[in-house]
N, C-alpha and C positions, 0 to 999 in steps of 0.2 A: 755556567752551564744551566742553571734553572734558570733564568732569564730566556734560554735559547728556548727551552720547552717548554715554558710560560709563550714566548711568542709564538713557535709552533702548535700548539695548541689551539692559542688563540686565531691565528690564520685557518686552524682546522672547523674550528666552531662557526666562523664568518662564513667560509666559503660554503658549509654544509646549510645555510639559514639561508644565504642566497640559493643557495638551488631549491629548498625547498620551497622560497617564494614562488622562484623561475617557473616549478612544477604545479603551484597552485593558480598562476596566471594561465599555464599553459592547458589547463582541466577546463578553467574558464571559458576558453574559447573553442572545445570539443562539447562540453556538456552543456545542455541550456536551462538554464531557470533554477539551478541548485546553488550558485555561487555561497550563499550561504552554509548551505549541509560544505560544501569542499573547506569554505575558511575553517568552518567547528573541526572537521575532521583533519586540519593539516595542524590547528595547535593540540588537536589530541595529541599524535604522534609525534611532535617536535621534541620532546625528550629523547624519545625511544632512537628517532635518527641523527640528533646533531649531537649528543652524548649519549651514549649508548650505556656508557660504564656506571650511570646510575640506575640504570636498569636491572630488577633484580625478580622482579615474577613478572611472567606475558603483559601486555600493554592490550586491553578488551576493549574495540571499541564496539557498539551496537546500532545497526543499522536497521531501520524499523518506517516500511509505506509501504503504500500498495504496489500492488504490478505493475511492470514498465515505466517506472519513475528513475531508473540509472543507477539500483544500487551496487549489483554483481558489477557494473560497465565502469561505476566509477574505480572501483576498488582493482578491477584490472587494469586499466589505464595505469592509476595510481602506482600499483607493482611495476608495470613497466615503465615509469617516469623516471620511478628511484633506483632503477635499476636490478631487482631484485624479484625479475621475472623466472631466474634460474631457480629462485630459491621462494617458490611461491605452490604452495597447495589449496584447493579449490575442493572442501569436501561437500556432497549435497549428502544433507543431514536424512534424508526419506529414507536414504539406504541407497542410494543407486547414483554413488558416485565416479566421476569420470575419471578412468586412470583406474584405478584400486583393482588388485588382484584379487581374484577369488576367497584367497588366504585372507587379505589385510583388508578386504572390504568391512568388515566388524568394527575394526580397530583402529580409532586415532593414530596410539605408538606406533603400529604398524604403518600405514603411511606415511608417518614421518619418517619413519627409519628407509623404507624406499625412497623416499625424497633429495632434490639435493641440499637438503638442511641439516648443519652437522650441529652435533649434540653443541649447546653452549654458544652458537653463533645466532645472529637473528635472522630470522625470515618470515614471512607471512604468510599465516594461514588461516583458511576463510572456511569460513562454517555457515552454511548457504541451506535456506528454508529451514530455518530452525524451531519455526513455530510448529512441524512436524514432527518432531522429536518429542513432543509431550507425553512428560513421565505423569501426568494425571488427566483424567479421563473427564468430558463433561459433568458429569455427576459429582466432580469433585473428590474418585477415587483413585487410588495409586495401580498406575499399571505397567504392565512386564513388557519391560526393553531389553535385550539382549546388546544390541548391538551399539558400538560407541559410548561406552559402558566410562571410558577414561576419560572420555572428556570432558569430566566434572573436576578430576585431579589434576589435567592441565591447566584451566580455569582458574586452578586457586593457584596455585604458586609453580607452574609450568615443571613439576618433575613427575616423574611418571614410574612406577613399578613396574620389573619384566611381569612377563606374561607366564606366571608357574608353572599354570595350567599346561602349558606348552611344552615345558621344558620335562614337565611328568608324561606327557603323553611322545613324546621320544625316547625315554625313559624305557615306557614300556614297550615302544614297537621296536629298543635294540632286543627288550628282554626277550620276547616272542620270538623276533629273528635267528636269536642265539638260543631259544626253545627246539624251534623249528630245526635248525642245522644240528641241534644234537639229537632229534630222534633219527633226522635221513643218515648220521654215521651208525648210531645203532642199529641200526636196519639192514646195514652193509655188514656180508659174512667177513670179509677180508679186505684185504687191495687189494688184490686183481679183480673184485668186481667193483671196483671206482673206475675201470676201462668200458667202455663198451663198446663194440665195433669198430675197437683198434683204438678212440680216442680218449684222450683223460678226461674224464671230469672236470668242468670250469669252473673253479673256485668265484666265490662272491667278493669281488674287488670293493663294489659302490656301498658305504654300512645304511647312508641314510638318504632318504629323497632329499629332491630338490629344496621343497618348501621346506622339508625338517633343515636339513642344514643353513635355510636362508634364516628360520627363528631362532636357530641356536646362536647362530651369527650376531643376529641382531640382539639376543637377550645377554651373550657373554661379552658381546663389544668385540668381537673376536675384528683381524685385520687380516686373516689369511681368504684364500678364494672360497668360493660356492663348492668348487671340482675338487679342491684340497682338502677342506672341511667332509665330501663326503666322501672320501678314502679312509679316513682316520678308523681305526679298529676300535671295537667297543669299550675296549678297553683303555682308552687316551677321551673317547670322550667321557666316561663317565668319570675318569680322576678329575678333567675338566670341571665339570658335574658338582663335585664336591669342593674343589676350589674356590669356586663362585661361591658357593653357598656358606663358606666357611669364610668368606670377606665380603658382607653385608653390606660396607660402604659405599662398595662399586654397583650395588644392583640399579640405582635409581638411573633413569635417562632426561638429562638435564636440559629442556625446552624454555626454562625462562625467559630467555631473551626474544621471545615472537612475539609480530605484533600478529593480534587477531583481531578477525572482523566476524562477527556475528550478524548474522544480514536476515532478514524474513518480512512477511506479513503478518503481523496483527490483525485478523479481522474484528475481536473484540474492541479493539480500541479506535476500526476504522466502521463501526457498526453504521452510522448514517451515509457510507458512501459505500464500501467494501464491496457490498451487496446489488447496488444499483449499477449491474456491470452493462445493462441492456438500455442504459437511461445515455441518450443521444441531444438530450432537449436541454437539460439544466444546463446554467449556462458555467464554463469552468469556471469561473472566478469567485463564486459560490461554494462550488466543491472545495475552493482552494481555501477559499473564508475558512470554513466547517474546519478542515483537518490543519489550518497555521494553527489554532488553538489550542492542538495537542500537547501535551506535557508530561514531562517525567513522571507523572504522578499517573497519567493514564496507563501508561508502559506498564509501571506496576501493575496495575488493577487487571491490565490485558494478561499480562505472564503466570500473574495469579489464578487463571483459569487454566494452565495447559502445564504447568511447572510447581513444585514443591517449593516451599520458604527460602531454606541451603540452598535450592539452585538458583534461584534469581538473585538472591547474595551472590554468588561466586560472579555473576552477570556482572556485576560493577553499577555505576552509578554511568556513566559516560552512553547515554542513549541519545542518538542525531534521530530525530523524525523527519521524514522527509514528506510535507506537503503538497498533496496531488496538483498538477500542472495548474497554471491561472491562462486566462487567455493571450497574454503575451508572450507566451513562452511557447505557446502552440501556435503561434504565428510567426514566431521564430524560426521555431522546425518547419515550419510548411515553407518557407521562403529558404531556409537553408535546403533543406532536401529538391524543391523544386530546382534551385539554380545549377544544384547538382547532376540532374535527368538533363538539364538543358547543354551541362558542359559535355555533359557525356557524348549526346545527339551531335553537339559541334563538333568535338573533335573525331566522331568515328564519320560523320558526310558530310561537314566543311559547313553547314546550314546553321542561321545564325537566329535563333527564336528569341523573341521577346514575348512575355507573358502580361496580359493584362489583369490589372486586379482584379477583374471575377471568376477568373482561375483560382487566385487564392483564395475567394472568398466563398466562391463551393465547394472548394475542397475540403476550408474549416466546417460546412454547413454539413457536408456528408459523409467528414474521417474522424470527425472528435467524439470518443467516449473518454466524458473526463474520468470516472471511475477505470478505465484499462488503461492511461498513460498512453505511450506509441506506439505498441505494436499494431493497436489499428489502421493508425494515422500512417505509418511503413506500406500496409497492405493497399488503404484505399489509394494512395498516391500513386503507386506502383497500377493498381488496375485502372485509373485515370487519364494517366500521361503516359506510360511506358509505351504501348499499341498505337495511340493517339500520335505520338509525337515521331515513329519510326512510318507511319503513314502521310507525315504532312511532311516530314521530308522527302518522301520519296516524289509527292506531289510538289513539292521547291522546286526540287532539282532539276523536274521535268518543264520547269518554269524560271530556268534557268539560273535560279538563285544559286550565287558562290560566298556568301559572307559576308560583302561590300553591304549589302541592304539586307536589315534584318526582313524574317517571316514575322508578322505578329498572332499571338494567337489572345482569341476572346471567346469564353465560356459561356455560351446562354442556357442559362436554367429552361427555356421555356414555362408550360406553365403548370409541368412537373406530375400533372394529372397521370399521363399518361407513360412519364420516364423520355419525353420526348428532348432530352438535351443535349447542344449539339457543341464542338469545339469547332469555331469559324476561323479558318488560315488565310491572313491579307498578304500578299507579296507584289509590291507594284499595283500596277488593277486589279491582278488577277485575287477572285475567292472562290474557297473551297472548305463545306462543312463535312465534320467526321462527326456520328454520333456515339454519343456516350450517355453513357448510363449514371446517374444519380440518382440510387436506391433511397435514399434517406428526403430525397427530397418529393419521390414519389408518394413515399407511404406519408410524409408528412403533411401533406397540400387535403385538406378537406371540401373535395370538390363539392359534394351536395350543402346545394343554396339554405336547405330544410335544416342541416345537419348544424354548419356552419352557424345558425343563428341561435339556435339551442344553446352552443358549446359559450357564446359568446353571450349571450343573456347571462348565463350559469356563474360563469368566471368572474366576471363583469360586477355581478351583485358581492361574492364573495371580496373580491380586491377595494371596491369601495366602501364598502361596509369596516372591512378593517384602516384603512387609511383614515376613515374618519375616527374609529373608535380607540387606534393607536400613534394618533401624529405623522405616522409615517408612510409610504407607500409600499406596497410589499417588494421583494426584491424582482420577480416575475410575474407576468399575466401573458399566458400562454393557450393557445388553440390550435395551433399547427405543432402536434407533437407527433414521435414514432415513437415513444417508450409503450403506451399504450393508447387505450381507444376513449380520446376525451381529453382536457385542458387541463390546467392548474396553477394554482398559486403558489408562490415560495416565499413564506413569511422569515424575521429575523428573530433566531434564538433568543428567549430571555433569561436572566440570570434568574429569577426568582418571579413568584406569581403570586400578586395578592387578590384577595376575596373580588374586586372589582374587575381584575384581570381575568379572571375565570368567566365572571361571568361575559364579559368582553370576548372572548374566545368561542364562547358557546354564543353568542350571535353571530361571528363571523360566521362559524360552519354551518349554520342554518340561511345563510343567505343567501347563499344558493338558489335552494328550496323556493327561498321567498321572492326571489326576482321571475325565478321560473311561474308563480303564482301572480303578480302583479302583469305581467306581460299576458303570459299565454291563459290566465286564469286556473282559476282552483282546479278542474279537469283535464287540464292538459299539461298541469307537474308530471316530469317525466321520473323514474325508478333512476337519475342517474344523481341520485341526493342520497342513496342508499350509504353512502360510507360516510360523507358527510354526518349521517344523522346518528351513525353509531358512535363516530368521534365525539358530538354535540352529548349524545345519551353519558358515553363514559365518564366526558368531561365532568357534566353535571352531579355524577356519581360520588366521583372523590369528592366535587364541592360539596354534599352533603354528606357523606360517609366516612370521607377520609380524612380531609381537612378540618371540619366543625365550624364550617361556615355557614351551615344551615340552622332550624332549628334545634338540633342536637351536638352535645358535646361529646359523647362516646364516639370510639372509632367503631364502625358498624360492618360487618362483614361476614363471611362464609367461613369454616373451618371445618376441618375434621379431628384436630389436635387437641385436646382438654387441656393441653397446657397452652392455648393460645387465650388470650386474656380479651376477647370481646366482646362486641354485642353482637347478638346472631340475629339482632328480630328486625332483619333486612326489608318485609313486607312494608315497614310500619314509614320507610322513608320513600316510596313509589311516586304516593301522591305530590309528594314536595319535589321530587325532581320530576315529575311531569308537568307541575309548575312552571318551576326554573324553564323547561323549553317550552313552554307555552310563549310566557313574557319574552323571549328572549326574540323569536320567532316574529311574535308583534312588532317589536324594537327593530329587527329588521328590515320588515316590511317599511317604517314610517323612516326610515332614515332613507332607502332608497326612493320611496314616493318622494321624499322633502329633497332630493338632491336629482331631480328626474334627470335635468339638463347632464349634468356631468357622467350620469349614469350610462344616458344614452351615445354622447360620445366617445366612453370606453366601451359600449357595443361595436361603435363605428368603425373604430377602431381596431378591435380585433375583426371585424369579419374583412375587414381592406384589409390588414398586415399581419393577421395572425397572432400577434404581441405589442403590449403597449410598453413605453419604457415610463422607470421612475418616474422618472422627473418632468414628463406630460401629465400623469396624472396628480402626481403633486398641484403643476400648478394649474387643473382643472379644479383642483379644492381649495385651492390659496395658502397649501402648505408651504412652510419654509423651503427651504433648497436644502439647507443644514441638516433635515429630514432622510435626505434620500442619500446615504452613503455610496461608494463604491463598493462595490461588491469584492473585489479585488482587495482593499483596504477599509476594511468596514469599522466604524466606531466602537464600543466594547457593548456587550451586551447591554438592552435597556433595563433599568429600574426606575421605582419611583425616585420621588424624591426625597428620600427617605432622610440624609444627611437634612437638608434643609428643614425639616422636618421637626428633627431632631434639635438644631438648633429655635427654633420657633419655639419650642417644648420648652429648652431651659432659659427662653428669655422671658415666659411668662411666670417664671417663678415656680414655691411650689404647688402643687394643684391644691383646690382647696379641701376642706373636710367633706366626704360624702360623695367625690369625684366618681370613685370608683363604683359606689351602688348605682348610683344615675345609670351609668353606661351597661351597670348587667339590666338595668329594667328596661332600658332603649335597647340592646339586645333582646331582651324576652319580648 
């Protein structure tokens, strides 16, 4: 006999591992570019679903990106994969959850107990924006939540206490009631005047509202109806009343066995993108660099601003980050979603479109905001092809097309100046253009010739100035943007910054300036260095204040605090970092005069195309190739060479006597 339920089991455990594979192939081919978050999240829950019985507090898992990256989408799917859509709750943590009655809007218990999730069985429940729920306030102080108060005590080991509170304030509205009813008998001379106008008096059948009888229900575990419970005389419930309360063991409601999904944004931990929800230019694969880097360790640091210590413990350790889209995966969607408008269009008028790739390729140029994920990339498709495409068939069919030969359609940009873009429909001989509108490509086209050459001088100096002064080419050089008015560079994060690196940094941002001065001359530098020089100014600041890479070893700074341990005689360091960008500014200038040639064909460059890539201007400088990563896959942050360094150090033995004064008098 335990042979038989050794094997039964065992065929239980198999066939529950294959489905769950079945389900995580099957996510694969709905969801795009997360393969990864679905594998982490299907061995989270492989416990909780192919043995349940080692399940003994909720199973947390934490879902953590920004907007429209698929986390609420996956987590539904997912319920519905396994089958346990019946028994699935979706609370938005803001307060304004969907479903939730008036009553149990407060209260976790409470919708569970509406739920079809019975005490002790598993089901899933999702706790949706949770980064709103914060029990501490910017500042760093404790503030007052009211609502969803339990579900800190589901969190830790899924049992939950009735709701007292409740059960006292039915309590009193029998006591009232039966207050009430005995002053209107006192008030009454006799019975014959409980008649009035020939009829009796209607005695009070119902003891307790709706909502009271559905709490008591829920807080006593009771199994009889809503209608039956509120018949009962005050006197049966309140024995009830005392029952309960005199066997403690029953009070708790036993939720253990759920799995939960904690789902939100972190803006504090998606600080370098979060924010840049209007940026159309950066290219995604960059955004997507930036936030794959993410790490449990940021989660923390993020929760820590909006959550108490105990509560991000009860959070668990099991945090999935989900990195904002990279450009194949929005290439993905736009080819899936497209093929989908076109099945559509076939099947409702028999017309059979073919899409040329500058379809796709405007679409990516005027739907991607990598900081918002899809919902843009939904809208602008929808406002692109929907009208577009119920108009060029109407124009088929009058041309007699039935399916046999496709329509093709091909997207010209024009030359965006003026929004002038049009979708051209070939069918046999016949064409016919529709216009359409690409917003993103209007505002991004820098008609003025005057304007154009500025942007591209400005850029131009900064991108080659640091190529030469960091190995490598920065990740953009841009002039046709819509984020705002004017170009930019995208350099690659460093892990750590030494004394040379700074000041390396503080020439780049001054190159600008300085190319705008070499070209147009010293009177016709334009005000558009103005940020540039404040970055250059700050920069130089820490180098002298902060760090002790200047003349001075004290950290030098501003306070109001007499317990801050400084130097305040801030004056005394002006002249040395007015220095610092004096040289730096020089340095600039002589590096783009000595490299004119390469200079001016990354002007050429951008003012023809707007953008140059890597690895052109790499090898306009005769950098390596090994230089210019993908952006998509980028190498780990640069350092020196510091390992190398380090061994150099101990193969020269030990230093000699006097090593160390040399180096502070070559310092001084």
């Amino acid at each position: 006999m335990s042979n038989d339920i050794h094997s039964d089991l065992h065929a239980t455990l198999a066939q529950r591992s294959r489905h769950l594979q079945a389900v995580a192939q099957s996510l694969k081919t709905e969801l795009f570019g997360i393969d990864d978050i679905i594998d982490r999240v299907i061995d989270s829950l492989r416990a909780w679903y192919v043995l349940p019985q080692l399940i003994g507090r909720p199973v947390v898992i934490c879902l953590w990106g920004l907007t429209g990256t698929g986390k609420t989408q996956l987590v539904r799917r997912l319920a519905q994969h396994l089958g346990f859509y019946d028994r699935f709750i979706e609370v938005q943590m803001d307060g304004f959850s969907h479903g939730s009655g008036h009553r149990s809007a407060g209260s976790i218990s409470a919708m569970l107990a509406e739920s079809g999730i019975a005490e002790g069985e598993r089901g899933i429940l999702v706790l949706d924006e949770f980064q709103r729920f914060r029990t501490v306030d910017k500042r760093g102080k404790e503030t007052k939540v009211e609502r969803y108060q339990d579900v800190w005590a589901l969190l830790s080991d899924g049992r939950l206490p009735p709701s007292l509170s409740v059960l006292g304030e039915i309590e009193s509205s029998l006591a009232w009631a039966e207050y009430d009813q005995d002053r209107k008998s006192a008030d009454e001379d006799d019975e014959e005047d409980d008649e009035k106008d020939g009829k009796p008096r209607r005695k009070r059948r119902l003891q307790l509202s709706p909502w009271e009888a559905q709490e008591f229900k829920r807080c006593l575990k009771l199994r009889e109806s809503l209608l039956e419970i509120m018949t009962w005389k005050p006197a049966e419930i309140q024995e009830r009343l005392r029952a309960f309360r005199a066997s403690q063991q029953s009070w708790e409601s036993d939720y253990s066995k759920l799995l939960v999904f904690v789902s939100g944004n972190l803006d504090e931990m998606y600080a370098e993108t979060a924010r840049r929800v209007e940026d159309c230019d950066t290219d995604a694969d960059i955004f997507h660099a930036l936030t794959k880097k993410l790490s449990l360790i940021d989660v923390k640091k993020a929760l820590a601003e909006r959550f108490k210590p105990e509560q991000i413990a009860r959070l668990g350790n099991d945090h999935v980050i989900y990195p904002s889209f990279d450009r194949a995966t929005y290439v993905r969607l736009i080819l899936s979603i497209c093929d989908r408008y076109v099945a559509e269009i076939q099947e409702s008028s028999g017309v059979r479109f073919v899409l040329d790739a500058s379809v796709y390729e405007q679409i990516y140029a005027n739907a991607v905001f990598p900081a918002q994920g899809t919902r843009p990339l939904f809208s602008s498709i929808h406002a692109i092809l929907s009208a577009t495409l119920v108009n060029a068939a109407l124009w088929a069919l009058e041309q007699g097309a039935n399916g046999a030969e496709p329509v093709w359609l091909m997207l010209d940009a024009g030359d965006g100046a003026q929004g002038q873009a049009r979708m051209v429909a070939r069918h046999r001989l016949a064409r016919r253009e529709f216009p359409v509108v690409l917003e993103l490509n209007r505002i991004k086209q820098r008609a003025n010739a005057d304007f154009r050459a500025l942007l591209a001088v400005h850029e131009a100096g900064h991108g080659l100035v640091y190529a030469l002064l960091f190995g490598r080419a920065p990740q953009e050089i841009r002039i046709n943007v819509a984020s705002f008015e004017g170009g930019y560079n995208s350099y690659v994060k460093r892990k750590a910054w030494s004394k040379q690196n700074t000041l390396d940094s503080i020439c780049v941002s001054l190159a600008g300036r300085a190319a705008e001065r070499l070209v147009f001359g010293d009177a016709g530098a334009t005000t558009g260095a103005e940020q540039d020089l404040a970055q250059a100014t700050a920069t130089a600041a820490r180098h002298v204040r902060h760090h002790g890479f200047g003349s001075r070893w004290s950290r030098t700074d501003v306070t109001t605090d007499a317990n801050d341990n400084l130097n305040t005689d801030v004056a005394a360091t002006n002249r040395e970092i007015e220095q610092i960008l004096a040289r730096e500014h020089i340095r600039a200038l002589e590096l783009i005069e000595s490299h004119a040639t390469a200079f001016l064909a990354v002007v050429d460059a951008l003012m023809a195309r707007g953008s140059i890539a890597p690895a052109e201007l790499a090898g306009l400088l005769g950098l390596p190739l090994a230089a210019v990563a993908p952006a998509a896959a980028p190498e780990p942050e640069p350092l020196e060479a510091y390992a190398t360094q380090l061994a150099s150090f101990k193969a020269r033995g030990t230093p000699p006597a006097g090593a160390a004064a040399r180096l502070l008098r070559a310092l001084a």
